[in-house]
DSSP file (Angstrom, degrees, kcal/mol; ACC not computed):
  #  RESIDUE AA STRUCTURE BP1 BP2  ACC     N-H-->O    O-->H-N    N-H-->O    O-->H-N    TCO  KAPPA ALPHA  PHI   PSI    X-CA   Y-CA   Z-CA
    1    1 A X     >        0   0    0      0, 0.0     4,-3.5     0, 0.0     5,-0.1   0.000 360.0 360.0 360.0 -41.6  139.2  122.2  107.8
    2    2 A X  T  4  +     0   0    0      2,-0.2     4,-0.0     1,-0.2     0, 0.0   0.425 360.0  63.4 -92.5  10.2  137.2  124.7  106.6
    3    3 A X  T  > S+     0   0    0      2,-0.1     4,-3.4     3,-0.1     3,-0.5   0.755 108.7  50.5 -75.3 -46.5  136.2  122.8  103.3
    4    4 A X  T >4 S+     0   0    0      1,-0.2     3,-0.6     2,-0.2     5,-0.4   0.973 106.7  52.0 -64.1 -65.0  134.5  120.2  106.0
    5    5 A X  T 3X S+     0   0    0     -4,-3.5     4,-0.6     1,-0.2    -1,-0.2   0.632 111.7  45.1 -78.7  18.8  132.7  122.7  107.8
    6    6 A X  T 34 S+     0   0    0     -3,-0.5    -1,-0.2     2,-0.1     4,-0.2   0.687 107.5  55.0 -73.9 -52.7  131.2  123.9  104.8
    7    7 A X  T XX S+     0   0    0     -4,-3.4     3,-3.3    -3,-0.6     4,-0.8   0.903 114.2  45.8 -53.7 -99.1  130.6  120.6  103.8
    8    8 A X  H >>>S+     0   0    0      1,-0.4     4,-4.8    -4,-0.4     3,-0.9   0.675 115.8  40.9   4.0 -68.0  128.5  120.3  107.6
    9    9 A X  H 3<5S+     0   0    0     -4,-0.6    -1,-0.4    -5,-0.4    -2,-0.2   0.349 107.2  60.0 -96.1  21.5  126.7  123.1  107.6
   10   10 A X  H <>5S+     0   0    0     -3,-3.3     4,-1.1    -4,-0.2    -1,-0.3   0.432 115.7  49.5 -66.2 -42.3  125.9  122.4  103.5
   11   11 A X  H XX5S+     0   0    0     -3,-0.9     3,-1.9    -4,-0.8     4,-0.6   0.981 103.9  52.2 -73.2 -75.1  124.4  119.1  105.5
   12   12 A X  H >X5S+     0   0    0     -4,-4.8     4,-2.1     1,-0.3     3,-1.1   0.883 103.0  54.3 -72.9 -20.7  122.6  120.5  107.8
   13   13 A X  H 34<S+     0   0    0     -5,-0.5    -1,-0.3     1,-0.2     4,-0.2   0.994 109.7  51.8 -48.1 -37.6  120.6  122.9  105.7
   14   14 A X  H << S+     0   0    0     -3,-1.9     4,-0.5    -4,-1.1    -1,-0.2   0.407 109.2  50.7-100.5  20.2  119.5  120.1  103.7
   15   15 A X  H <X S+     0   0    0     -3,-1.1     4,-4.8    -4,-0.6    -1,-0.3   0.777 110.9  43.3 -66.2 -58.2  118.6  118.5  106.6
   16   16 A X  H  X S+     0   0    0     -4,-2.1     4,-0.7     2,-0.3    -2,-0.2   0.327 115.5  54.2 -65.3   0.8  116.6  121.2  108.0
   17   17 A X  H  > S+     0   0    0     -4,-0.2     4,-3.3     3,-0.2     3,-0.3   0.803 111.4  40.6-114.3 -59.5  115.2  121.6  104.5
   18   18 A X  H  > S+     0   0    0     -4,-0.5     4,-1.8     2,-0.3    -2,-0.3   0.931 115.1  55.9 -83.9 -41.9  114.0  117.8  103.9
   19   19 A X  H  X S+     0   0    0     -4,-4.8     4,-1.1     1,-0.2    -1,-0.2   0.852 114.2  42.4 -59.0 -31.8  112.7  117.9  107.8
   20   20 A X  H >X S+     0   0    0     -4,-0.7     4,-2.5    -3,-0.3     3,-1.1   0.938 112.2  46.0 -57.2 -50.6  110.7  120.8  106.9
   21   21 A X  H 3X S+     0   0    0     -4,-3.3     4,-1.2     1,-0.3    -2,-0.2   0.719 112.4  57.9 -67.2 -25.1  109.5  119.6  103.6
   22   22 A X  H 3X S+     0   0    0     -4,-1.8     4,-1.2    -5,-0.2    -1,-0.3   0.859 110.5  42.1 -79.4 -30.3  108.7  116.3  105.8
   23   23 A X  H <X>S+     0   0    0     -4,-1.1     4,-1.6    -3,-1.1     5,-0.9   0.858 110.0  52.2 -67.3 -37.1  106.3  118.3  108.4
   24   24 A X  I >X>S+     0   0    0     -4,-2.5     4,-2.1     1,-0.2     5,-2.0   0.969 112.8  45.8 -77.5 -41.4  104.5  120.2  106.1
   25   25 A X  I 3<>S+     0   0    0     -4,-1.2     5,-3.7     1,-0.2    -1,-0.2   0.935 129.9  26.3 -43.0 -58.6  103.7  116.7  104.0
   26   26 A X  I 3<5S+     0   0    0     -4,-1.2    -1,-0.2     3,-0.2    -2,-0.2   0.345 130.5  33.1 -97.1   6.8  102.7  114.9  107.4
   27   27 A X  I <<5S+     0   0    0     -4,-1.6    -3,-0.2    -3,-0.8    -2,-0.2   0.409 137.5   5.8-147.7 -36.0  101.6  117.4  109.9
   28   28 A X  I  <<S+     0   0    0     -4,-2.1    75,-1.8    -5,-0.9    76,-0.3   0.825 127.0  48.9-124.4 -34.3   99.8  120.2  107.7
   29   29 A X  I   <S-     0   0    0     -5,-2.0    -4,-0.2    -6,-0.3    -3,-0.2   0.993  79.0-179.5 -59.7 -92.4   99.6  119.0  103.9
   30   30 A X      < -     0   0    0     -5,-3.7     2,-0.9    69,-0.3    70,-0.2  -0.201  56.6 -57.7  90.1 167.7   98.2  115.4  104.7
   31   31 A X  S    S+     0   0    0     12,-0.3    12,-4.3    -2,-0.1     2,-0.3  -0.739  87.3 159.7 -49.7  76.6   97.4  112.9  101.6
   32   32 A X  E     +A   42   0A   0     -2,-0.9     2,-0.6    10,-0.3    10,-0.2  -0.958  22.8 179.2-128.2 121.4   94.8  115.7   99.7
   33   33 A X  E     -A   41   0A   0      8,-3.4     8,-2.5    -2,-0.3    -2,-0.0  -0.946  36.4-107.7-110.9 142.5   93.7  115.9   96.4
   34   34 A X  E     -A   40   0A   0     -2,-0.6     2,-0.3     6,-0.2     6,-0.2  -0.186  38.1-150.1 -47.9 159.1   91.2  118.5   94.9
   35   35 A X        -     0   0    0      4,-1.0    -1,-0.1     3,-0.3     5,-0.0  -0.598  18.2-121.6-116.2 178.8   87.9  116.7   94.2
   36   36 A X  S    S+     0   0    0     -2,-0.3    -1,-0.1     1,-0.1    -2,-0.0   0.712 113.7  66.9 -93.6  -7.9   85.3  117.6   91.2
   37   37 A X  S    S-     0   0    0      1,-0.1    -1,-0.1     0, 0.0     3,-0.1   0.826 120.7-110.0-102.5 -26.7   82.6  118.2   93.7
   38   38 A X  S    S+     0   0    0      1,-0.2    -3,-0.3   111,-0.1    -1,-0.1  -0.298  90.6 106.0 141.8 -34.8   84.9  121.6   95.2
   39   39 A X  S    S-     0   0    0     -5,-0.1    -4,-1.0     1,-0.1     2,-0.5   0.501  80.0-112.3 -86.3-150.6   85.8  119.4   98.7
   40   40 A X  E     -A   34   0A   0    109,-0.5   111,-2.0    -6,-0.2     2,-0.4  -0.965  23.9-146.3-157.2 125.1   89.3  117.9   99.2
   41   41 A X  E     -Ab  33 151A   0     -8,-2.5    -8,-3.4    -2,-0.5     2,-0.6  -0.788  10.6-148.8-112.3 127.0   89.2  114.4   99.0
   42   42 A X  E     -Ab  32 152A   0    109,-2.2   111,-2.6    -2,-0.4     2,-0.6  -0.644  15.5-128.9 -88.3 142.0   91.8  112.9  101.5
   43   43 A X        +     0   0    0    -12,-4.3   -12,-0.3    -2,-0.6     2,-0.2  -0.824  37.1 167.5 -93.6 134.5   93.2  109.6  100.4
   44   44 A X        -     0   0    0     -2,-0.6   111,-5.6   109,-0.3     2,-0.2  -0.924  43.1 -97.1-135.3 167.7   93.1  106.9  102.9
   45   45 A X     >  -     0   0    0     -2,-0.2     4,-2.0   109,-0.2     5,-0.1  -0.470  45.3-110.1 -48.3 131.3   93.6  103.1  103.2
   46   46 A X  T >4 S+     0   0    0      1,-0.2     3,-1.5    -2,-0.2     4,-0.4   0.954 124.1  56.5 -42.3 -65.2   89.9  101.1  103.0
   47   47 A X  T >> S+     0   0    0      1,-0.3     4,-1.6     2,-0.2     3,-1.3   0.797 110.9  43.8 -24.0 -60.2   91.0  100.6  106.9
   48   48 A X  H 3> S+     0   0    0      1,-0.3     4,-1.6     2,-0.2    -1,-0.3   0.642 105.8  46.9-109.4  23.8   91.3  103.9  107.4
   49   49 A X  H << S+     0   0    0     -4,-2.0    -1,-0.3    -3,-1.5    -2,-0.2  -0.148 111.8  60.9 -91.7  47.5   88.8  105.8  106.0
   50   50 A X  H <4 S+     0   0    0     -3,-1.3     4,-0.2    -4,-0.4    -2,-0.2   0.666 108.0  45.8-116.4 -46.8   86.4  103.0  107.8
   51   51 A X  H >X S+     0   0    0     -4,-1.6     3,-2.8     1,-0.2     4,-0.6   0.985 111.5  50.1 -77.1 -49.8   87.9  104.1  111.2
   52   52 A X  H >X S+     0   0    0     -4,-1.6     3,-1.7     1,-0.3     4,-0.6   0.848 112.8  50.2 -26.0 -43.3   87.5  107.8  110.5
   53   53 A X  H 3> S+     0   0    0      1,-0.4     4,-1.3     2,-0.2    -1,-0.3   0.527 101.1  56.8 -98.2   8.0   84.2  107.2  109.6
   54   54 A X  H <4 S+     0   0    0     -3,-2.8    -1,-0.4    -4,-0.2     4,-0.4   0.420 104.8  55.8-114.7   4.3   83.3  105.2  112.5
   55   55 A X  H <X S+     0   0    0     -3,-1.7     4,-0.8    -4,-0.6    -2,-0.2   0.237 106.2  51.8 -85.3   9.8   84.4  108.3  114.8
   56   56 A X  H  X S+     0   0    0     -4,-0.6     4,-2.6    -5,-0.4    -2,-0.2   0.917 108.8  48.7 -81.4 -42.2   82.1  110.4  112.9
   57   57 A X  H  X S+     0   0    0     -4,-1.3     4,-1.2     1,-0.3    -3,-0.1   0.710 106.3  56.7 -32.4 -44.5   79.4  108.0  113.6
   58   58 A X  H  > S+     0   0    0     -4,-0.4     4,-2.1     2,-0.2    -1,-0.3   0.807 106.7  50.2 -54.5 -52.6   80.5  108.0  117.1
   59   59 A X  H  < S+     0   0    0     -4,-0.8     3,-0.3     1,-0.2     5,-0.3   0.988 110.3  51.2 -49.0 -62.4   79.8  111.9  117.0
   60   60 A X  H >X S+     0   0    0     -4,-2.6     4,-1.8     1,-0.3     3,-1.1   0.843 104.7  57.2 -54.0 -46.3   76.5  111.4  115.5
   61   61 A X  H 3X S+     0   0    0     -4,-1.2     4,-0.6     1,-0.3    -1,-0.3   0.682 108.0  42.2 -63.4 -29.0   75.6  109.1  118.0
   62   62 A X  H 3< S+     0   0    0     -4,-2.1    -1,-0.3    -3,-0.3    23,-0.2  -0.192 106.8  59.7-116.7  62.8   76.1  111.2  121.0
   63   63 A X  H <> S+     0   0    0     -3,-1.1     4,-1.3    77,-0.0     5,-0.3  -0.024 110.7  45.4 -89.4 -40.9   74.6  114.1  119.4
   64   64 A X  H  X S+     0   0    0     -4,-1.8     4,-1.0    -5,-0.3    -2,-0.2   0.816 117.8  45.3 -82.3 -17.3   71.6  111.5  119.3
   65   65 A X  H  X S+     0   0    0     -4,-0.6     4,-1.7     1,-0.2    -1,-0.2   0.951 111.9  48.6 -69.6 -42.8   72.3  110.5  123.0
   66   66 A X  H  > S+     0   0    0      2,-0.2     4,-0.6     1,-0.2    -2,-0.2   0.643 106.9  57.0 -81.6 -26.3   72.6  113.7  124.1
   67   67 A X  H >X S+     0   0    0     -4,-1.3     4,-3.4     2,-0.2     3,-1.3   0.926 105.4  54.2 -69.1 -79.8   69.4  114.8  122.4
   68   68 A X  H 3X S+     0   0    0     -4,-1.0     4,-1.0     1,-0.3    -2,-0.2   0.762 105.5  47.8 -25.5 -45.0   67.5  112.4  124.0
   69   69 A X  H 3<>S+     0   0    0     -4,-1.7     5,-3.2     2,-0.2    -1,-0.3   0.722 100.2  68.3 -97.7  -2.4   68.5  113.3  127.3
   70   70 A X  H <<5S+     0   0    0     -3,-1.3     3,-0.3    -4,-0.6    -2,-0.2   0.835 106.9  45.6 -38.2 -69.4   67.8  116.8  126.3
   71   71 A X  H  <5S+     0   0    0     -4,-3.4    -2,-0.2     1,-0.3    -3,-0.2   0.876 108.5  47.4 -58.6 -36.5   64.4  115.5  126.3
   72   72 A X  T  <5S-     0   0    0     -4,-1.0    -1,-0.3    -5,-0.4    -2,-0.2   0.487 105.1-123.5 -91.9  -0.5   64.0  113.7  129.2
   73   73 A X  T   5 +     0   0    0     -3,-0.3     2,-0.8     1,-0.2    -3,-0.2   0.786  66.1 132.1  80.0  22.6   65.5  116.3  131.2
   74   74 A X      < -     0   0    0     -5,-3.2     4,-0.5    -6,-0.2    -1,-0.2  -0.840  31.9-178.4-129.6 120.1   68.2  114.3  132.5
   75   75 A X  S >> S+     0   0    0     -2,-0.8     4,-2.2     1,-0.2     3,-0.7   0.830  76.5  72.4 -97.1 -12.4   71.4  115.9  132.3
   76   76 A X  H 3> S+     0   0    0      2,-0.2     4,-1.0     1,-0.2    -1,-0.2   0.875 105.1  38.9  -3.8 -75.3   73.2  112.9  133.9
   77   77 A X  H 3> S+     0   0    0      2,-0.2     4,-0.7     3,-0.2    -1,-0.2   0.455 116.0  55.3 -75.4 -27.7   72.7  110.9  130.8
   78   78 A X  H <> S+     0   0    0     -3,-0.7     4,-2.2    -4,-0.5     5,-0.5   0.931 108.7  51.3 -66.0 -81.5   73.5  114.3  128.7
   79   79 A X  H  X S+     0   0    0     -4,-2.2     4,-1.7     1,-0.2    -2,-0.2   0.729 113.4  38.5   0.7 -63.5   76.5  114.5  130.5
   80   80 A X  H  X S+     0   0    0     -4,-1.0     4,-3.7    -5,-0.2    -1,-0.2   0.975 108.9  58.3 -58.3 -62.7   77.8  111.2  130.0
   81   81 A X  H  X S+     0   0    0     -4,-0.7     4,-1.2     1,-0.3    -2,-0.2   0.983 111.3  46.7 -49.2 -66.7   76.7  110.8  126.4
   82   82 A X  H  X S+     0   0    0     -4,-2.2     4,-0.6     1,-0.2     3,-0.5   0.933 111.1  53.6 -47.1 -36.1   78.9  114.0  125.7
   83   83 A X  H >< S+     0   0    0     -4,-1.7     3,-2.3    -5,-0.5     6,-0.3   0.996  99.9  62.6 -65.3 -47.0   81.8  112.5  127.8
   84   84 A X  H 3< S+     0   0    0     -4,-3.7    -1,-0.2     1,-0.3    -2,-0.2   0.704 111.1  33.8 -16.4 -52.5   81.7  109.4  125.8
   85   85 A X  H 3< S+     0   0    0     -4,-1.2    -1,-0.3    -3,-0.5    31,-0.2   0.220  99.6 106.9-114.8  36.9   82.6  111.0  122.6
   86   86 A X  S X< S-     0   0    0     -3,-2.3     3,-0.6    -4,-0.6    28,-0.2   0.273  96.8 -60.9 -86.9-164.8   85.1  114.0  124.3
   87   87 A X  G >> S+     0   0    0      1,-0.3     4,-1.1     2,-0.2     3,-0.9   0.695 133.5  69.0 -63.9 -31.2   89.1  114.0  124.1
   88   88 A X  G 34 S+     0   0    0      1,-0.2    -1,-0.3    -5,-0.2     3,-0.2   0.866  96.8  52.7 -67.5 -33.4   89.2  110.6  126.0
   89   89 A X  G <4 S+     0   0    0     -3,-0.6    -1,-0.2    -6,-0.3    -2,-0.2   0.916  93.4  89.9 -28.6 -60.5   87.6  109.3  122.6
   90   90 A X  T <4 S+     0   0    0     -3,-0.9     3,-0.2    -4,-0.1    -2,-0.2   0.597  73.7  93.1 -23.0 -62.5   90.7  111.2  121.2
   91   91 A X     <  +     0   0    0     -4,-1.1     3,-0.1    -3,-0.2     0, 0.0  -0.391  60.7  26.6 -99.8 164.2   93.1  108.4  121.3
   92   92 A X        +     0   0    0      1,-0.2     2,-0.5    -2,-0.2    -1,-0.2   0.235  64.9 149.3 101.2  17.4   94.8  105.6  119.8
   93   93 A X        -     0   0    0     -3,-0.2    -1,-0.2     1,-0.1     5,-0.1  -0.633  53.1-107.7 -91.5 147.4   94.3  107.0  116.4
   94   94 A X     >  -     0   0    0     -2,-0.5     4,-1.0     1,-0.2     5,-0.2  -0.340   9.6-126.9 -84.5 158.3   97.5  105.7  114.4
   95   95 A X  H  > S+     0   0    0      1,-0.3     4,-1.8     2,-0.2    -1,-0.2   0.780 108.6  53.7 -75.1 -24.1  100.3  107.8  113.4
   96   96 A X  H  > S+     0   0    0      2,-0.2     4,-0.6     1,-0.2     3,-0.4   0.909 110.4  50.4 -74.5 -46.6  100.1  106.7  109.7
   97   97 A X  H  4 S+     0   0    0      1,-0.2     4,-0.5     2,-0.2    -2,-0.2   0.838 105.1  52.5 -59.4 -29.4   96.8  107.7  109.8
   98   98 A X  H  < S+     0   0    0     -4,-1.0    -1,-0.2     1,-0.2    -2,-0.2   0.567 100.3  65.2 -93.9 -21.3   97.4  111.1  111.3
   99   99 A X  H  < S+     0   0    0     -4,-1.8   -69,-0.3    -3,-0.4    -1,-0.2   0.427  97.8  56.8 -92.1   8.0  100.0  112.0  108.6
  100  100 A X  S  < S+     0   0    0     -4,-0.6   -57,-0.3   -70,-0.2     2,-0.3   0.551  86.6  87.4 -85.9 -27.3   97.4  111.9  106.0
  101  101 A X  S    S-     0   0    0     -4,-0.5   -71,-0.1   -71,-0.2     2,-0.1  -0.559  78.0-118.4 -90.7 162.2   95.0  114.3  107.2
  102  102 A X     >  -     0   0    0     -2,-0.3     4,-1.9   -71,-0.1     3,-0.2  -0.474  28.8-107.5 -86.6 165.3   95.3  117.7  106.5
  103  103 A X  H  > S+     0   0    0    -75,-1.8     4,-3.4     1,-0.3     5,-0.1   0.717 117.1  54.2 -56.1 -41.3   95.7  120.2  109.3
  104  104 A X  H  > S+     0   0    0    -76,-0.3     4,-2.4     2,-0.2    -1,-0.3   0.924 102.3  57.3 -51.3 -62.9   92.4  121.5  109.1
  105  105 A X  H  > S+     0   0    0     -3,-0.2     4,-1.6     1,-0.2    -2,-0.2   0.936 106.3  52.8 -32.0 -64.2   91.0  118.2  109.4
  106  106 A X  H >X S+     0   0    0     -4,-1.9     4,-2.1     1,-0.2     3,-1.8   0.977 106.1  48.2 -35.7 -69.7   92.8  117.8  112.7
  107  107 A X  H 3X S+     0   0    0     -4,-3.4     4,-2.5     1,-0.3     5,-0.3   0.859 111.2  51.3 -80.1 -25.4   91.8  120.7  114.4
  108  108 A X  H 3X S+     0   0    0     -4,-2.4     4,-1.6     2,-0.2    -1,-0.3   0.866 110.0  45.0 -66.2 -21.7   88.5  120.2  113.6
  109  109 A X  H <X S+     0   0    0     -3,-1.8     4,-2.2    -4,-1.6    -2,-0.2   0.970 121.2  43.6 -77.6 -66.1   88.3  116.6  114.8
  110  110 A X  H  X S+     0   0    0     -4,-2.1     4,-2.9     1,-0.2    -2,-0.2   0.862 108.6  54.1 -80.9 -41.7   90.2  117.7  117.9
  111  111 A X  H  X S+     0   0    0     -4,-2.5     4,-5.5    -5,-0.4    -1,-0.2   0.961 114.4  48.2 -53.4 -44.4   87.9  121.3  118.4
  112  112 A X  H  X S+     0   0    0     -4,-1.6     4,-1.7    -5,-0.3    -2,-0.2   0.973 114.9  42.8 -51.2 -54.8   84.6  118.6  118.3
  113  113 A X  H >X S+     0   0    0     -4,-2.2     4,-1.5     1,-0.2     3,-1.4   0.945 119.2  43.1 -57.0 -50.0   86.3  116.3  120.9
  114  114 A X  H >X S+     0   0    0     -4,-2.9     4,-1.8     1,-0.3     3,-0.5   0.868 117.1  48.8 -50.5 -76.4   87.4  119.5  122.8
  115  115 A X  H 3X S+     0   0    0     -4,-5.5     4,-1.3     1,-0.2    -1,-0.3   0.629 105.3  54.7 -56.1 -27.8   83.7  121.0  122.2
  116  116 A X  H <X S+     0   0    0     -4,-1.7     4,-1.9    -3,-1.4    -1,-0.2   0.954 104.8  61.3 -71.0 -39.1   81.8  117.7  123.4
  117  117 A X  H <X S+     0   0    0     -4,-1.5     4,-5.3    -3,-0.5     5,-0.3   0.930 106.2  43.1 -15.4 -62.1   84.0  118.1  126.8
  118  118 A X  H  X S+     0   0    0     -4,-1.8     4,-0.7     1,-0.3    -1,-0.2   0.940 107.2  58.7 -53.8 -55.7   82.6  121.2  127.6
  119  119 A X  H  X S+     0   0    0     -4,-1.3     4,-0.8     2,-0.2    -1,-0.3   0.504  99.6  53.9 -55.2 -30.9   79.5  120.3  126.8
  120  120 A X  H >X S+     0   0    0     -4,-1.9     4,-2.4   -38,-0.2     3,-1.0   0.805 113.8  47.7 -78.5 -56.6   79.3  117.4  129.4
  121  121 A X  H 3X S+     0   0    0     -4,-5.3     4,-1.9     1,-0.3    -2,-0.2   0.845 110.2  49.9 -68.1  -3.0   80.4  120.0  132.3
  122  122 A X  H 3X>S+     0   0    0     -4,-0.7     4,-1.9    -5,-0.3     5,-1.8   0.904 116.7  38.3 -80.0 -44.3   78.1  122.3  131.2
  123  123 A X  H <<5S+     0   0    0     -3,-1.0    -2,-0.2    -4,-0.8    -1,-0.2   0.826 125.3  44.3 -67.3 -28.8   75.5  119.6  131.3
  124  124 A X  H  <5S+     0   0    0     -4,-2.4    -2,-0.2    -5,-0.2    -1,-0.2   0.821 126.1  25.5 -91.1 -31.6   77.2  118.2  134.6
  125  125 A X  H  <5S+     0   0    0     -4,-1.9    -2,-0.2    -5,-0.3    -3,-0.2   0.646 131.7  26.5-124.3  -1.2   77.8  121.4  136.4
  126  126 A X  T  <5S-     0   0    0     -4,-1.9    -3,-0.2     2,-0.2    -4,-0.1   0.307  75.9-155.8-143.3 -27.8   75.1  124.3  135.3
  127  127 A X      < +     0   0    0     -5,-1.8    -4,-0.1    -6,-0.2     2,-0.1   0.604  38.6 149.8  57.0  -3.5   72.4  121.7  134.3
  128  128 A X        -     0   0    0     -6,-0.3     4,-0.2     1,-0.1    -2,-0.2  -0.564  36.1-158.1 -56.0 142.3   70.8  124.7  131.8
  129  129 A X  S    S+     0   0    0      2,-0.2     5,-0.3    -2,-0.1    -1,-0.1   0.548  90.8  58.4 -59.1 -47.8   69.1  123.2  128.7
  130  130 A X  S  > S+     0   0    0      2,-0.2     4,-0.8     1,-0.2     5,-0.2   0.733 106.4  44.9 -65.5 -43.2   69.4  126.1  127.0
  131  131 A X  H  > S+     0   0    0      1,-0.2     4,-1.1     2,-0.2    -1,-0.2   0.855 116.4  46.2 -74.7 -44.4   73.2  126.3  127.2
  132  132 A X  H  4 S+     0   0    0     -4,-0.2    -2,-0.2     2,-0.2    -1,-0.2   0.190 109.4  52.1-100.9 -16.3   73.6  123.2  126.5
  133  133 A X  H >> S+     0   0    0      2,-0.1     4,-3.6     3,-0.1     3,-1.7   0.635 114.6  48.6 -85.9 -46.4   71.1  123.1  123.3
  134  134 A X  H 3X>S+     0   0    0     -4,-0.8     4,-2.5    -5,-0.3     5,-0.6   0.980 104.5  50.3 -67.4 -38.4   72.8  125.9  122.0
  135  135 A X  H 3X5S+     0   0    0     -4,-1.1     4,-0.9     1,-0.2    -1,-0.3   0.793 109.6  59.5 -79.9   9.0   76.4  124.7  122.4
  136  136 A X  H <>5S+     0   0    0     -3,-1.7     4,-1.6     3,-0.1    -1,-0.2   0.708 106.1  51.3 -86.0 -22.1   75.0  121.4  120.5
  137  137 A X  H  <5S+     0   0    0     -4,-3.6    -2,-0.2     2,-0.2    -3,-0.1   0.950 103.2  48.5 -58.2 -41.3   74.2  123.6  118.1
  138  138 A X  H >X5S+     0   0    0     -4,-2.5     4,-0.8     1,-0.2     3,-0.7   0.608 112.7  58.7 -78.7 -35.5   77.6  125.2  117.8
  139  139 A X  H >X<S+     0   0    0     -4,-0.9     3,-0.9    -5,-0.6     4,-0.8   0.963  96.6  54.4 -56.9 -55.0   78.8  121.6  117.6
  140  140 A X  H 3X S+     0   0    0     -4,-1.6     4,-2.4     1,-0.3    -1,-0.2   0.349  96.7  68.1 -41.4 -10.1   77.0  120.6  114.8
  141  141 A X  H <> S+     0   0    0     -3,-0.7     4,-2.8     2,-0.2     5,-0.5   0.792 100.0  49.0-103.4 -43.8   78.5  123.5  112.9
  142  142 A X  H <X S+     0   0    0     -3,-0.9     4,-1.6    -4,-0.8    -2,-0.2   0.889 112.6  53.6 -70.5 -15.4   82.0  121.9  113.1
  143  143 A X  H  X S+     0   0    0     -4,-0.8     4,-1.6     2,-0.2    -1,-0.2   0.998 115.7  32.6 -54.8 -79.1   80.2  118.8  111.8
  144  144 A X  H  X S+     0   0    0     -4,-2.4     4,-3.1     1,-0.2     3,-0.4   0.921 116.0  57.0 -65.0 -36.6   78.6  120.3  108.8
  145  145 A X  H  X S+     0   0    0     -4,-2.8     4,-1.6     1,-0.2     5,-0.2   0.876 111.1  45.0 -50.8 -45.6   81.6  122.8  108.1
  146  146 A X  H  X S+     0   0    0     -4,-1.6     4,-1.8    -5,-0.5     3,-0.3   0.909 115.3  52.9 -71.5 -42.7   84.3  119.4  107.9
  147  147 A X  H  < S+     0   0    0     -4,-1.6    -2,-0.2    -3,-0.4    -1,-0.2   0.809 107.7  47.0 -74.1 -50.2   81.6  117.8  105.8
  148  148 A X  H  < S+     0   0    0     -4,-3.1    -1,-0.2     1,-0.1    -2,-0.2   0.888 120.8  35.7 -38.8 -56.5   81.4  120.7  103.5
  149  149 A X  H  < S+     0   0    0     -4,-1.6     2,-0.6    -3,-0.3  -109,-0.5   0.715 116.1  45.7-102.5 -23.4   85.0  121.0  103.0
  150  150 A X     <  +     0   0    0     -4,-1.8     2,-0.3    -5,-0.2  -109,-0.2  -0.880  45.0 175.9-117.3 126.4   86.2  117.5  103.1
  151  151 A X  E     -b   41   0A   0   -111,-2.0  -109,-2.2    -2,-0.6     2,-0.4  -0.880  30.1-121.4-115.8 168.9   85.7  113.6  101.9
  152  152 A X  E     -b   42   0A   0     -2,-0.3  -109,-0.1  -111,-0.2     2,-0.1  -0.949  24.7-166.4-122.7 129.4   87.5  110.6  102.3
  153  153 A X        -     0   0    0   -111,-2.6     2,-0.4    -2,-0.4  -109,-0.3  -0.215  19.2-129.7 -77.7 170.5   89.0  108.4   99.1
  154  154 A X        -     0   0    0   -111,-0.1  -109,-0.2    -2,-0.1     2,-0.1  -0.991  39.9 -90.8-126.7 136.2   90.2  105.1   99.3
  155  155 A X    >   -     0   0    0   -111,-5.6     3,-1.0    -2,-0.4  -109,-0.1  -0.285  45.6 -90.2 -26.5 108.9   93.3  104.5   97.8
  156  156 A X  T 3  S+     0   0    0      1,-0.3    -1,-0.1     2,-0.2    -3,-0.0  -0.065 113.4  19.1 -23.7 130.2   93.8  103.4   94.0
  157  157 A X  T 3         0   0    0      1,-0.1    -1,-0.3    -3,-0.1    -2,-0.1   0.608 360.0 360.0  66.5  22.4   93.9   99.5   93.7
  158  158 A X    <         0   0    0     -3,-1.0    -2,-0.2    -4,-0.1    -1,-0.1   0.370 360.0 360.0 -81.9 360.0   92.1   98.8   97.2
């Protein structure tokens, strides 16, 4: 008996070993190679670096809404535009997809959605310009900063 529960708990370490070894690949790691340029070029599918890059777009486009309504004074429209590309944005992104980026990638993508949120209630409930210019600034930072540190590859032999 005690040759089996040696054997067992011989198992479950190397369970617990390969489940770690399986998060850190798909939850912190991601599909990353160094690049020549310094950044950390993620490998994706054409598919999905097309949808990654069409929620950055998304970003960029209510930074340009939101700008706009900056101008016209109408924080309604600010409001919105920021809700648009908030948490609610967030989802549907596929699980295959989400175990190639690296962690850092995540939590910036998720800090932006987080940070347009705010930024509609600030625009929705304080109506300040000023508050509301500035924390587009502060947005913009996570923008350039992900842009700095990351690109997206397409797989060899797409």
């Amino acid at each position: 008996m005690k040759k089996t529960c040696k054997f067992c708990w011989g198992l479950s370490a190397l369970l617990v070993v390969a489940m770690a070894a399986t998060a850190y690949m798909f939850v912190i790691r991601g599909n990353v190679v160094a690049s020549d340029d310094g950044r950390t070029a993620i490998i994706l599918s054409a598919g999905e670096r097309d949808l990654v890059l069409a929620e950055m777009r998304g970003f960029l486009e209510g930074v340009q809404a939101i700008t706009a309504g900056l101008a016209e004074k109408d924080m309604a429209a600010v409001s919105a535009s920021a809700h648009e590309v908030g948490m609610a944005n967030a989802q549907g992104v596929p699980a295959s997809l989400m175990g190639k980026l690296p962690l850092e990638f995540k939590q910036l993508g998720m800090k932006t959605h987080q940070a347009f949120d705010e930024l509609a209630m600030e625009a929705k409930d304080m109506g300040d310009e000023q508050i509301v210019l500035t924390k587009v600034s502060e947005l913009m930072l996570n923008c350039t900063s992900c842009h700095a540190a990351f690109r997206l590859d397409v797989e060899a032999g797409e």
